[in-house]
C-alpha positions as a printed Julia matrix, in Angstrom:
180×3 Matrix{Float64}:
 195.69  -215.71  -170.46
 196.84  -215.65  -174.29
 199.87  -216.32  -173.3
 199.85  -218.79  -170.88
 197.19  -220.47  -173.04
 199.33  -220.58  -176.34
 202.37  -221.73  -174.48
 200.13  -224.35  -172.5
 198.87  -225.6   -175.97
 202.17  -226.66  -177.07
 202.76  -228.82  -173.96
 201.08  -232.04  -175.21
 201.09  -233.33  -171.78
 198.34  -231.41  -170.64
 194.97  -233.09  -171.08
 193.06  -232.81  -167.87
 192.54  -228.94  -166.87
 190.66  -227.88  -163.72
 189.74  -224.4   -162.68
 190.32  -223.03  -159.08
 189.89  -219.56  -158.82
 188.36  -216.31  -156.03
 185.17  -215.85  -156.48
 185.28  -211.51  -157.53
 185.84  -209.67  -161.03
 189.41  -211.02  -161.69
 188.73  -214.36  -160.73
 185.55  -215.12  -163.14
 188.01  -213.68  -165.83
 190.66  -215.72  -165.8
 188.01  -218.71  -165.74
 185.97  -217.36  -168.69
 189.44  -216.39  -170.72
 191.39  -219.56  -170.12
 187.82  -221.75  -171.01
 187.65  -219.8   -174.37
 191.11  -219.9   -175.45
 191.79  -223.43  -174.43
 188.75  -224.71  -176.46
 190.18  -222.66  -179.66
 193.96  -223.32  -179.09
 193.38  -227.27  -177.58
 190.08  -228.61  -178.23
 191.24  -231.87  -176.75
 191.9   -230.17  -173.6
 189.34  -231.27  -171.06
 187.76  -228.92  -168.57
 187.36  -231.3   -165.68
 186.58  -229.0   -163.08
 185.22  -225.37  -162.13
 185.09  -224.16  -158.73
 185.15  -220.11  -157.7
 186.22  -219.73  -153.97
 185.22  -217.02  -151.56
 188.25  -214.89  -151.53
 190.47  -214.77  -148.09
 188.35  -216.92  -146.5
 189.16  -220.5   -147.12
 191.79  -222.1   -144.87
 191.44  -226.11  -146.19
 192.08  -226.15  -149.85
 192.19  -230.41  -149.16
 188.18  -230.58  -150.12
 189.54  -228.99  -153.31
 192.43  -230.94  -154.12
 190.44  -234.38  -153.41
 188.17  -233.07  -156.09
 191.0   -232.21  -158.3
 192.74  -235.8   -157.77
 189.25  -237.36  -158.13
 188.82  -235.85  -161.54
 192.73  -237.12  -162.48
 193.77  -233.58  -163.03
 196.99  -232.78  -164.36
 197.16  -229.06  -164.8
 195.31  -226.02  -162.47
 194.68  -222.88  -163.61
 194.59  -220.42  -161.0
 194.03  -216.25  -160.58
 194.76  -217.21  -156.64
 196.88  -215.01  -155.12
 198.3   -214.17  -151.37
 197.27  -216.14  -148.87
 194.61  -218.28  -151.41
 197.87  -219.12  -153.52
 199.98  -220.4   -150.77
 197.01  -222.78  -149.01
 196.39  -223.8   -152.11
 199.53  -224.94  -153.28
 200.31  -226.32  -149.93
 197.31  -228.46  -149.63
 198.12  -230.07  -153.23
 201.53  -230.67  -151.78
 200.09  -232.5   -148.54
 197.08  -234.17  -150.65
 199.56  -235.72  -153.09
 198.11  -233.76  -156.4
 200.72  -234.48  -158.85
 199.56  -231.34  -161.16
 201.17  -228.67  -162.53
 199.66  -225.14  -161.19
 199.78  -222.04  -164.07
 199.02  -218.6   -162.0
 199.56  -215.47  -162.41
 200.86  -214.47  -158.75
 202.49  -217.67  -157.81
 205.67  -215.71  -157.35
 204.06  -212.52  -155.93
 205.76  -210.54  -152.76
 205.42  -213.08  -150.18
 204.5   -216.09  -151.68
 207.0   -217.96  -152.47
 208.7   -217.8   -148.75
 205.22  -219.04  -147.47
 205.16  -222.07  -150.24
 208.79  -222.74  -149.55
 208.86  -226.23  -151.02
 205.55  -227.61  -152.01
 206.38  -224.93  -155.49
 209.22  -226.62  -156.46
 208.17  -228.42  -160.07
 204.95  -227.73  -159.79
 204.19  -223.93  -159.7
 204.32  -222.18  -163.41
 203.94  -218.11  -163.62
 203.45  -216.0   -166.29
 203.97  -212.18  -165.15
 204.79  -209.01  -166.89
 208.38  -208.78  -165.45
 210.45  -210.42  -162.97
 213.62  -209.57  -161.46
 215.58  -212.9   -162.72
 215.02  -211.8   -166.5
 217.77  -208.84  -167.87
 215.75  -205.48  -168.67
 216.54  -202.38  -168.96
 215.17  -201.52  -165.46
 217.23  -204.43  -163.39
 219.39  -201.9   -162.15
 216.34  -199.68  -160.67
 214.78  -202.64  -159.51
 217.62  -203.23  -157.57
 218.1   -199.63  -156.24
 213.8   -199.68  -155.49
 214.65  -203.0   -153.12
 217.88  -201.69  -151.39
 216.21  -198.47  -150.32
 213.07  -199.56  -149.88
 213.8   -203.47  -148.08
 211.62  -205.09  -150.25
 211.25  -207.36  -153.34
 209.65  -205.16  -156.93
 207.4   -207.22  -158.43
 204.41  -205.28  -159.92
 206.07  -203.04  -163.15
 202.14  -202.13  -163.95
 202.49  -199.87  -160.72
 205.97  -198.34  -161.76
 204.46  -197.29  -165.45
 201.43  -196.25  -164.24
 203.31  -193.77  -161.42
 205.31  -192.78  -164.89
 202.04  -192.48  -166.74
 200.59  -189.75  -163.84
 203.49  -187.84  -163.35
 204.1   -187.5   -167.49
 200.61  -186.49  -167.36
 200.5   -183.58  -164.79
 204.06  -182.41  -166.1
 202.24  -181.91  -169.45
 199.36  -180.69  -167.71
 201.54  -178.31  -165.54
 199.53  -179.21  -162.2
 198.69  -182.07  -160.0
 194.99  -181.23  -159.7
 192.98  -184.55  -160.74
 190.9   -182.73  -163.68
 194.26  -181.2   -165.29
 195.99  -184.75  -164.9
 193.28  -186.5   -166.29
């Protein structure tokens, strides 16, 4: 959120904010992070809407989006991801939200092919990697999908396997209390 918040304060354009995200741990974060930082980085930002969603369960984001057009939101911050993220960005789509959408998982495995269009200009990430920016692990990336048939996406999960098996080669086992 600090730095989707700092880039989001340089885009004077933004003025109307409004908050759509599952209601569980991650969810309440990203609402009680991006409040904070936006009053400190963009006081002139207005919050003009806060809703937390039971997670997986909705399948009409439209009572959502009217609330969103209602409140002449420009910009949605979102933790939404999987099947939450795509409804969500479809029913802006049909509603006729002109907003921008800033998410975290907008691009996670799957979503975009179930968004298809309705993304296109509207639909901002900010991840910790992706595949169309040159690291120093494109080519494994691109050896982990051709043997495996599917898209990498999460690099957390990569260093952390790194991070366990550094951990029980230093610890010279794979029993849980030696690798921890």
């Amino acid at each position: 959120m600090e730095s989707l918040t700092t880039w989001m304060a340089q885009n004077k354009s933004i003025k109307k904010v409004y908050l759509l995200n599952q209601d569980y741990s991650f969810g309440h974060a990203v609402k009680k992070a991006a409040r904070e930082m936006l009053a400190r980085k963009r006081p002139d930002i207005e919050i003009v809407g806060d809703d937390l969603h039971p997670l997986g369960k909705v399948t009409d984001f439209s009572p959502y989006i009217a609330k969103m057009k209602q409140a002449g939101t420009d910009t949605v911050i979102t933790g939404n991801w999987g099947q939450d993220m795509s409804l969500l960005i479809k029913a802006a789509k049909d509603g006729g939200l002109k907003a921008a959408f800033y998410t975290y998982y907008g691009g996670g495995l799957g979503a975009l092919s179930s968004i298809g269009e309705s993304a296109v200009g509207n639909l901002k990430q900010i991840t910790e990697w992706h595949e169309n920016v040159p690291t120093r692990i494109e080519k494994w990336s691109q050896d982990f999908e051709k043997k495996y048939k599917v898209d990498f996406y999460y690099l957390r999960i990569r260093t952390m396997m790194l991070m366990v098996a550094e951990a029980a080669k230093k610890a010279k086992s794979a029993e849980p209390k030696a690798v921890a």
